[in-house]
C-alpha positions in Angstrom: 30.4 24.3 -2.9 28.3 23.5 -6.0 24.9 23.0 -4.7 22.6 25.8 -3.8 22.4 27.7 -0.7 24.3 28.7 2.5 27.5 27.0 4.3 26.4 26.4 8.0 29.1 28.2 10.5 27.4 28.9 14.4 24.5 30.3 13.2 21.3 29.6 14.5 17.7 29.1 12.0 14.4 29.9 13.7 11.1 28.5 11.6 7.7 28.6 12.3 8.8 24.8 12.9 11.1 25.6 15.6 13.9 24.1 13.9 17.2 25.7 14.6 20.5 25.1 12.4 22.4 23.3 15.8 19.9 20.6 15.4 21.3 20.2 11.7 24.7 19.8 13.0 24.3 18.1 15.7 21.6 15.2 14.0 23.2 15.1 10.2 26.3 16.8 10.3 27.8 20.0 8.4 25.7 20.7 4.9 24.4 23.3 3.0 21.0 25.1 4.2 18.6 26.5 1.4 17.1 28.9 3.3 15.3 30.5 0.3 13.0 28.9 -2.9 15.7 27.1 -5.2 16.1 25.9 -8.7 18.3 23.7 -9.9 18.8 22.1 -13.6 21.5 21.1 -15.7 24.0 18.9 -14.1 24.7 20.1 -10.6 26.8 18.4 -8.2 26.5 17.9 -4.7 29.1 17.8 -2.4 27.3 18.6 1.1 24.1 17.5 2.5 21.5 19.5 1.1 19.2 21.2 4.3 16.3 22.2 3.1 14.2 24.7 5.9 10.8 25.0 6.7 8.6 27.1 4.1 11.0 26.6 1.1 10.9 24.7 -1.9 13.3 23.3 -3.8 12.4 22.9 -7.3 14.4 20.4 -9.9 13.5 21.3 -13.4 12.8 18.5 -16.0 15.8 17.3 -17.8 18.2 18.0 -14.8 20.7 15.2 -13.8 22.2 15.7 -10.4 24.6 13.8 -8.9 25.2 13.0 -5.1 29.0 12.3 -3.7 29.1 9.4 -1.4 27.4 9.8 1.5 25.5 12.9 0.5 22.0 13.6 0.2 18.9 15.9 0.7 17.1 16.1 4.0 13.6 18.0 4.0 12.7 19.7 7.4 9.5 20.1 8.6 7.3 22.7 6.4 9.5 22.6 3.3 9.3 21.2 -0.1 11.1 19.5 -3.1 9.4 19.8 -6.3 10.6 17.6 -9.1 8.0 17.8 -12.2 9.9 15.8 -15.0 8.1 14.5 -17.7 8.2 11.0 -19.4 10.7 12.6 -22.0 12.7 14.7 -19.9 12.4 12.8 -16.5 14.8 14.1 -13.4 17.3 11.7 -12.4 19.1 11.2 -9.2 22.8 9.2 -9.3 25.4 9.1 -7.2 28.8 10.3 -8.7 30.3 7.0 -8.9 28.0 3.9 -8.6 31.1 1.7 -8.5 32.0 2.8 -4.7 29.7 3.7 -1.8 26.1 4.8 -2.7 24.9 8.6 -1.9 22.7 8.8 0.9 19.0 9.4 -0.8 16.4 11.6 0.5 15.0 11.9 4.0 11.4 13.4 4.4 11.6 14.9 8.2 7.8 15.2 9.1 5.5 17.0 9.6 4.9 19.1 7.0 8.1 18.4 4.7 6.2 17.6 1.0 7.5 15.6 -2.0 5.9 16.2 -5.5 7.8 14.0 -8.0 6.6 13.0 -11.1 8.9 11.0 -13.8 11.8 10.6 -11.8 14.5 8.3 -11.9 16.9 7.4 -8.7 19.7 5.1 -8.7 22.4 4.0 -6.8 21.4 5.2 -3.1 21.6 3.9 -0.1 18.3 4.8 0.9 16.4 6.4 -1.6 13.6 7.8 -0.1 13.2 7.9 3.8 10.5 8.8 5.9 10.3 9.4 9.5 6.9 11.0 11.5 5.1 11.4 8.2 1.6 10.7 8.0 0.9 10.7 3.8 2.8 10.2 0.6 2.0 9.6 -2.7 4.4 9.0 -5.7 3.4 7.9 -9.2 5.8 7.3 -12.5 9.2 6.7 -10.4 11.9 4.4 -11.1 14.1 2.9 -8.6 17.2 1.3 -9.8 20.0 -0.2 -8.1 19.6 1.1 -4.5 19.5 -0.4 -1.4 16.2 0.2 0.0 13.3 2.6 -2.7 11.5 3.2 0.4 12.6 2.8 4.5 10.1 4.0 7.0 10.3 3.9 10.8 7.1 5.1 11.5 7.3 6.1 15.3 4.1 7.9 16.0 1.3 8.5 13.6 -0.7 6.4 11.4 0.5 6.9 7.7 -0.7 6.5 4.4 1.7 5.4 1.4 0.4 5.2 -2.0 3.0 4.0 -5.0 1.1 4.0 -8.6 2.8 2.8 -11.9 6.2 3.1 -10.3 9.2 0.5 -10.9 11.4 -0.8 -8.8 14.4 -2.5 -9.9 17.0 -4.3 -7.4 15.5 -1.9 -5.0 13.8 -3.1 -1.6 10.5 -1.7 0.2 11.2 -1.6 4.1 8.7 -0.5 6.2 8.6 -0.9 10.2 6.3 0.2 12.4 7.6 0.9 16.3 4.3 1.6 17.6 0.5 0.7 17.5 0.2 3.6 14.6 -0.5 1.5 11.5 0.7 2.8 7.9 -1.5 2.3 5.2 0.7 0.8 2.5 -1.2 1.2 -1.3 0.3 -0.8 -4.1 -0.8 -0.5 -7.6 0.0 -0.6 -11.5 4.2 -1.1 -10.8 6.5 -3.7 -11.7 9.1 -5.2 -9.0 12.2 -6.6 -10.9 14.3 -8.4 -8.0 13.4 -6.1 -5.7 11.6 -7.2 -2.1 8.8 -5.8 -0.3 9.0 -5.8 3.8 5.8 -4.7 5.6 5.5 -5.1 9.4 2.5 -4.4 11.3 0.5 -2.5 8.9 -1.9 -2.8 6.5 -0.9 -3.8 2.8 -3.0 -3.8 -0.1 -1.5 -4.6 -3.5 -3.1 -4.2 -6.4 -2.6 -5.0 -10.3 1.4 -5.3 -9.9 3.8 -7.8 -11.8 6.5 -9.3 -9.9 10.0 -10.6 -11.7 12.5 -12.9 -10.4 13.7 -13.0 -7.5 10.7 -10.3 -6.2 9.1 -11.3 -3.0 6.7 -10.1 -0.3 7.5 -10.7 3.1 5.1 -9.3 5.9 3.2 -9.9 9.1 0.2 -7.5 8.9 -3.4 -7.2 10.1 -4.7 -6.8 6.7 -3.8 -8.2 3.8 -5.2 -7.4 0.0 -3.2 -8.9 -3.0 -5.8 -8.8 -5.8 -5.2 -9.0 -9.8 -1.3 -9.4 -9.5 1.2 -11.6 -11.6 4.3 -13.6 -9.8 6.5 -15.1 -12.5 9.8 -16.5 -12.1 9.9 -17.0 -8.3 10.7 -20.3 -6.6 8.6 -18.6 -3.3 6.7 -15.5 -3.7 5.1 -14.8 -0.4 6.1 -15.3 3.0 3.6 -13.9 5.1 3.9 -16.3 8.1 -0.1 -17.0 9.3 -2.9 -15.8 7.4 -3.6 -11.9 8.7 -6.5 -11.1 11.0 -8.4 -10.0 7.2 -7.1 -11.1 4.3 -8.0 -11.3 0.3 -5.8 -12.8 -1.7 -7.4 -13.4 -5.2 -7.3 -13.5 -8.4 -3.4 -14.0 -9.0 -1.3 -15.6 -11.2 2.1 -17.3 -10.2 3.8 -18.7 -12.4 5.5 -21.5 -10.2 3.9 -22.5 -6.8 5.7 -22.9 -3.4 3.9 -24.0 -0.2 2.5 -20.9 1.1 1.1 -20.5 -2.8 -0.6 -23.7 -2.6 -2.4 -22.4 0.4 -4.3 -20.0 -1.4 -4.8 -21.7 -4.9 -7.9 -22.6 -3.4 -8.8 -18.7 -3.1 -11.5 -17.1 -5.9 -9.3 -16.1 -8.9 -5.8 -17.8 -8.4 -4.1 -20.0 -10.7 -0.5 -21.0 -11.8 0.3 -20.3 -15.4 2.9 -19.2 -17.9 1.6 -15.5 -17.8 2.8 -15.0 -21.5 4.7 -11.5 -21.5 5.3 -10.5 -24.9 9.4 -10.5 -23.8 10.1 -10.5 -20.4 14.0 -10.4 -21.3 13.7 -6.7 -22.7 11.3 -5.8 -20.0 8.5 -5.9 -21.9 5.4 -7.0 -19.6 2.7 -6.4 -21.5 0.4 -9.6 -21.8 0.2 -11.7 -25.4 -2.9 -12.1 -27.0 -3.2 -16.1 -25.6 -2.3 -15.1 -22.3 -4.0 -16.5 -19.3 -4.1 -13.5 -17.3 -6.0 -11.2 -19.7 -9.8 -11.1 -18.1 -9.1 -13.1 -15.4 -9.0 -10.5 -12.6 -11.2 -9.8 -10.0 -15.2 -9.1 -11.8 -15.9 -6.7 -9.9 -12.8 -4.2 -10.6 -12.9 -1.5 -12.9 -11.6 -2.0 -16.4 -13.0 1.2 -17.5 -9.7 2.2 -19.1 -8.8 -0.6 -20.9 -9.6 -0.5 -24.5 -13.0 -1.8 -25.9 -11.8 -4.9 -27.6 -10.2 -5.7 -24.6 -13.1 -8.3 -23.1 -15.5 -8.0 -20.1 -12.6 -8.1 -17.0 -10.0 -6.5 -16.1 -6.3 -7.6 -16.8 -4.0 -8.9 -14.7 -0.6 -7.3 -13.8 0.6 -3.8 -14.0 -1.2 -3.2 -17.0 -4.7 -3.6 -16.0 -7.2 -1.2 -16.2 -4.7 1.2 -18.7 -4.7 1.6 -22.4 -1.6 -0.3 -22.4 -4.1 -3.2 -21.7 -4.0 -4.7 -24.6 -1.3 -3.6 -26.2 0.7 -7.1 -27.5 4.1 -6.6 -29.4 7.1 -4.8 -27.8 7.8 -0.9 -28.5 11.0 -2.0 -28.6 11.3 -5.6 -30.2 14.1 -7.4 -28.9 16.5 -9.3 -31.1 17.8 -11.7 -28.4 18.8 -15.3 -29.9 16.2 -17.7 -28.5 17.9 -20.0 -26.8 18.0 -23.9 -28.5 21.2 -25.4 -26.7 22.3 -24.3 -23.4 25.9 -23.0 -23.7 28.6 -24.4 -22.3 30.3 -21.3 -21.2 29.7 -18.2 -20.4 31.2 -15.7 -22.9 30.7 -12.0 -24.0 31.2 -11.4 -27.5 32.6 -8.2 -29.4 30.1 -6.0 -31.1 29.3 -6.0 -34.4 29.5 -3.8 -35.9 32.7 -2.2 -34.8 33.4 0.6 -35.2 29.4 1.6 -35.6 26.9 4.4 -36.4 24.2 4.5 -35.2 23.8 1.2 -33.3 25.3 -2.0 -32.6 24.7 -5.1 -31.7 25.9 -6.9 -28.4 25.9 -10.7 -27.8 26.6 -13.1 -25.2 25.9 -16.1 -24.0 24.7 -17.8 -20.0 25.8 -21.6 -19.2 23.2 -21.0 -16.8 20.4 -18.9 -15.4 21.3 -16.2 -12.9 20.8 -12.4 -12.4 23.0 -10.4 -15.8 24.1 -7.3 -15.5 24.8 -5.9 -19.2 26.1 -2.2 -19.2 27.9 0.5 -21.1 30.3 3.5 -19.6 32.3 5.8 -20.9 36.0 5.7 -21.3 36.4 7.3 -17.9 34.4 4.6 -16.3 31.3 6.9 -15.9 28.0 4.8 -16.3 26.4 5.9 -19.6 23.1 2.9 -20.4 22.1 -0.1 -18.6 21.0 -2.7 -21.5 19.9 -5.7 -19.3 19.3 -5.6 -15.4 17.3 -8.8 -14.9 17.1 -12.7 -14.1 17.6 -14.8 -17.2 17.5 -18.0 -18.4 20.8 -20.2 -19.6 21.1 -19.6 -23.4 22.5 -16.9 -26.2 21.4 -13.6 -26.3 21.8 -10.3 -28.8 20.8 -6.6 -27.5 21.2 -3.6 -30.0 22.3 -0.6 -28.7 21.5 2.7 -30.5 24.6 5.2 -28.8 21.6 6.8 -26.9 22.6 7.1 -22.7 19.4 6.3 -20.3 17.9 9.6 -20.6 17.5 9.4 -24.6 20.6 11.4 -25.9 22.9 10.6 -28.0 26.1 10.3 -27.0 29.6 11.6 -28.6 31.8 10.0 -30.7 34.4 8.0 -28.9 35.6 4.7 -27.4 32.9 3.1 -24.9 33.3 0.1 -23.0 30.5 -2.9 -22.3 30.8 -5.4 -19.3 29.0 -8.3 -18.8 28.2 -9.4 -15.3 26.4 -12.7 -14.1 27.0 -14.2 -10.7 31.4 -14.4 -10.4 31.9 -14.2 -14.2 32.6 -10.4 -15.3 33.5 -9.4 -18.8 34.0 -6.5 -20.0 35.2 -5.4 -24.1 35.6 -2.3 -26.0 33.8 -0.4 -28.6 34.0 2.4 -31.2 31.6 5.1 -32.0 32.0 7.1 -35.0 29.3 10.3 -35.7 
């Protein structure tokens, strides 16, 4: 067993919480119970689902990577903890093993009383990444969701709950939250970026503030109150689906780039408009707002822009941005290198690397006969995941990427032969590489 704690074998667990190990087995199977506080870091890997008891904490240092096998996970029983403090350099990740077959199972907060404190943390490639059943608050802030299933399920069943996401991102990654009774969760959107990923809200109250939503994003919900204020909808054929209005609604000062009919219902509302919103490159992810943008001071005039710099204007910002001193911050970190597209191509084609072999970075090419979702990635010569250069929607046209032999948590990676696959709709691609130190 490689993960922390105690094999369960007819024993019986008696917490404050009246939980009792039988009720493991007999709800999610044989696991491992941590029965005392816990620390993991490093690279641990976990074989067994991880039972963590009322009263304990489970602590995951910054910096740790740990992997899930298929169909594993962590379950938090009531009155325990998991404590994850990464930090924007050294952020904990959660991956499954092998994100090529079936997804691990994620992490299920058992109420009442079970806590999460995450901050930088990265988890990919679950089933369900977080789930929450008969839990009445939960915050998270800096987390990014990549490639799973569902970020967030709830099956609220009988309290009223408050969720609050700030400055998260959530990429191919859906929001499902249902509500089986007349308990309503209090769903808080603000300052995150939705990169094909959907939001599903039934019954409850939504409020979404200061987000930007990419490609094939969309909100879907039947609520009985509805706030979307100071938000940014770009590269969506429909962007809402919210049936009939809510009983209270406010949906202002947004920007979509492209309207379909349930847009052109509220165009009429204070604040909204359709426009390019001007990112300063939306291919490398970059979602800061150019100095010509539309969307800078057009949000809602009575919203704090306290935070965003002094030169910024006399409103806040629209998008994820606003109200930050990333405000007005308009060229990339990270300047991309793509080929702007002139002629669309008549094929789709990967290209090999150049240099090859390289030290320190290379550049990648390729080219899209048309637009779609593109999946450019690297892995190891065992087939192990290693950087993902380009998870998004993109238009038809050429395109160049550099990659500097750094893996997605920063560090450099050995010498050796690495492959790169290209992936867009049906057409995959894949070619070899050479790293020399």
């Amino acid at each position: 067993m490689t993960s922390s704690g105690i094999a369960i074998d007819n024993i019986t667990w008696d917490t404050a919480y009246n939980t009792v190990a039988v009720d493991i087995l007999r709800n999610y199977g044989v696991g491992t119970i941590i029965h005392s506080d816990t620390v993991w870091s490093g690279a641990p890997v976990i074989d067994q689902n991880v039972h963590v008891m009322g009263g304990v904490t489970l602590t995951v240092q910054a910096g740790t990577e740990v992997s899930f096998e298929s169909g594993k996970g962590v379950i938090l029983m009531p009155g325990s903890r998991l404590n994850v403090p990464g930090s924007k350099n050294q952020p904990v990740v959660f991956q499954s093993t092998d994100s090529t077959s079936n997804p691990w199972q994620g992490i299920l907060v058992k109420g009442p009383g079970a806590l999460l404190n995450f901050r930088h943390v990265i988890i990919r490639d679950a089933d369900k990444a977080i789930r929450v059943k008969k839990r009445f608050e939960l915050t998270l802030e800096n987390i990014t969701f990549i490639n799973n299933q569902y970020a967030l399920d709830v099956r609220n069943e009988n309290k009223e709950a408050l969720i609050q996401f700030a400055k998260c991102k959530f990429r191919e990654s859906k929001i499902d939250i249902l509500n089986t009774n007349n308990k309503k969760v209090q769903l808080a959107i603000s300052h995150c970026i939705f990169e094909n990923s959907k939001l599903s809200s039934f019954n409850n109250h939504l409020q979404l503030i200061n987000n930007t939503f990419i490609g094939t994003s969309q909100i879907s919900s039947r609520q009985d109150i509805l706030i979307l204020k100071n938000n940014i909808f770009y590269g969506m054929t429909e962007h809402l689906n919210i049936g009939s209005p809510p009983e209270i609604y406010e949906i202002q000062y947004n920007c979509f780039s492209s309207l379909a009919n349930q847009e052109r219902l509220y165009l009429n509302q204070p604040g909204n408009f359709s426009a390019d919103p001007q990112f300063v490159d939306e291919q490398m992810g970059e979602y800061h707002l150019l100095p010509t943008s539309p969307c800078i001071d057009a949000g809602d005039p009575e919203a704090d822009y306290s935070q965003e710099p002094v030169s910024n204007g006399g409103r806040i910002n629209l998008g994820c941005y606003g109200n930050t001193a990333e405000a007005a911050t308009t060229v990339p970190k990270n300047p991309s290198t793509r080929k702007k597209p002139i002629v669309t191509p008549q094929a789709f084609e990967l290209f090999q690397n150049y240099p090859n072999p390289f030290n320190p970075s290379t550049t990648i090419s390729y080219q899209l006969a048309k637009a779609g979702k593109v999946e450019l990635t690297i892995y190891n010569i065992s087939g192990q995941k290693v950087k993902t250069l380009v998870h998004r929607h993109q238009p038809a046209g050429s395109y160049e990427f550099d990659w500097d032999g750094r893996n997605e948590n920063g560090a450099h990676v050995s010498s050796g032969v690495y492959l790169y696959r290209l992936k867009t709709g049906t057409f995959v691609q894949t070619r070899k590489m050479t790293l020399l130190r």
